[in-house]
N, C-alpha and C positions, 0 to 999 in steps of 0.2 A: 321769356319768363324772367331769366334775371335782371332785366333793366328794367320790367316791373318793379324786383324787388326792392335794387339801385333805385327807383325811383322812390318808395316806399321808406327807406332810410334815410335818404337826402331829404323828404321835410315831415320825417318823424310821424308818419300814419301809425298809428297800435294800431295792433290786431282788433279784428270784428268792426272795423271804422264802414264808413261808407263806402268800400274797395272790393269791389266782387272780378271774380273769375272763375272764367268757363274751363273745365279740365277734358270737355271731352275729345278735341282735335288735339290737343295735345299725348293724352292717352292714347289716341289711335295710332301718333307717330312715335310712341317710346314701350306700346307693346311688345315689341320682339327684343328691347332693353329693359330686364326688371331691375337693374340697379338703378340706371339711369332714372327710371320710371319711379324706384322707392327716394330717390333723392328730388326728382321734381312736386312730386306730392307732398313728403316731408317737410322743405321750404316751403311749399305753399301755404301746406297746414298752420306748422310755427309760425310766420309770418303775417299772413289773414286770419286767419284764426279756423276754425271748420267751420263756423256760419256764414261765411263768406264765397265756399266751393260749390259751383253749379255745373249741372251736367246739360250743357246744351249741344245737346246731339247735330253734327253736318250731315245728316241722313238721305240728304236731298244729292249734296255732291258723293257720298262714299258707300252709299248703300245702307241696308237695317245695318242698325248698330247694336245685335243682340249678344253677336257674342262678344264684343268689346264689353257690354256691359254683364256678359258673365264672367268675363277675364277681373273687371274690375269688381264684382260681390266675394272672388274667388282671393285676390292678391290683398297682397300681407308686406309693410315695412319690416324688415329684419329686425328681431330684438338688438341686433350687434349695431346695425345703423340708426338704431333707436336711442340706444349707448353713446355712439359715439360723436353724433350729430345732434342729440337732444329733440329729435324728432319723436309725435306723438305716435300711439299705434293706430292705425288703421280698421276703427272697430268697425262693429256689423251695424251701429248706432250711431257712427262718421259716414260710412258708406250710403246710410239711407237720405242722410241729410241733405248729402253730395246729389244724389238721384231724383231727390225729388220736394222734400221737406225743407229745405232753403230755398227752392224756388218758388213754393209754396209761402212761405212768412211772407218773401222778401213782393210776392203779388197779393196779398189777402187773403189768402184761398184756403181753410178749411178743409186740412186732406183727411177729414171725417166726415164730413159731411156726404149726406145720400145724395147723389144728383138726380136721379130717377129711381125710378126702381118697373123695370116691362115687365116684372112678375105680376106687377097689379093693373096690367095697362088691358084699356076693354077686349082688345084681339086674345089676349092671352085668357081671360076669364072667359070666353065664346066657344073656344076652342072647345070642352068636355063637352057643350052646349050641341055644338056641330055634331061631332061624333055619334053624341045620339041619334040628332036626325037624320044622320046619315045612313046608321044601321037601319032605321026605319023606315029608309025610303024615301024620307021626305025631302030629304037634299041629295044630290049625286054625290058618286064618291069622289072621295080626296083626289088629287091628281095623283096620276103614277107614270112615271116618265115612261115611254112609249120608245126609248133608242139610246144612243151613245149619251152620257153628259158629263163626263168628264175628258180631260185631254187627252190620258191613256184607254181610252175605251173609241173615242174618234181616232186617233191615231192607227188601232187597230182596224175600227172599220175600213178607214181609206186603204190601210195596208192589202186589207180581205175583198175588200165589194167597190172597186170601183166600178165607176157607171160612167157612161157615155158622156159627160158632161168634162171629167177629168180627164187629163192627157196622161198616154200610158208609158 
């Protein structure tokens, strides 16, 4: 990050320019450092400006990133590192931007916009339709699972009923 920044200085980018970075593998490796973590954000902030901080998750290599991203709705630049570093604060209206609302601008994308809506999708309006005729006779009942269907209910089974098939 700092030879980013080094670089950023040596040919004079201002902030909010064409200069984006991802904070989220970095956040991942300075979670268990909140200084370090309130000074790498801080630079970033001052530096690129906050329309420029994107959270592009490595979720592929490091697994859900949910609670990284509850650490990051949760953490707070120090008012003192705020003082004495001229770093901005860490709002709840910086962190959304960071999340999701810069990546949004910076692709075209409308994070208002309805993309579907399956409340109005034909299965869902059928559905009260069924029911009736189902009390009536005229269609069979709903399915109703007939055995184990989740992992702790098989797990149990296997545990209780093995059968001839399983090795004991």
């Amino acid at each position: 990050m700092d030879s980013l920044l080094t670089a950023l200085d040596k040919y004079d980018v201002p902030p909010n320019s064409n200069v984006w970075a991802d904070v989220a593998a970095m956040w991942r490796n300075l979670l268990p450092y909140p200084v370090q973590a309130a000074h790498a954000l801080g630079k970033l902030l001052s530096r690129l400006g906050d329309d420029r901080l994107l959270w592009g998750t490595d979720s592929v290599w490091y697994g859900p990133p949910q609670t990284q991203i509850m650490a990051f709705r949760a953490f707070q630049i120090s008012p003192e590192l705020q003082e004495r570093y001229g770093y901005p604060a860490l709002t709840d209206a910086i962190k959304a931007k960071v999340l999701g609302l810069n990546a949004a601008q910076l692709w075209g994308v409308d994070p208002d916009a309805t993309r579907c809506e399956l409340t109005a999708d034909t299965l869902e309006r059928s559905r009260p339709i069924a029911r009736v005729l189902a009390s009536e006779g005229e269609l069979p009942a709903p399915w109703v699972p007939r055995g184990a269907i989740t992992r702790g209910q098989v797990l149990h089974w296997l545990a209780h009923e093995r059968g001839p098939w399983l090795p004991a």
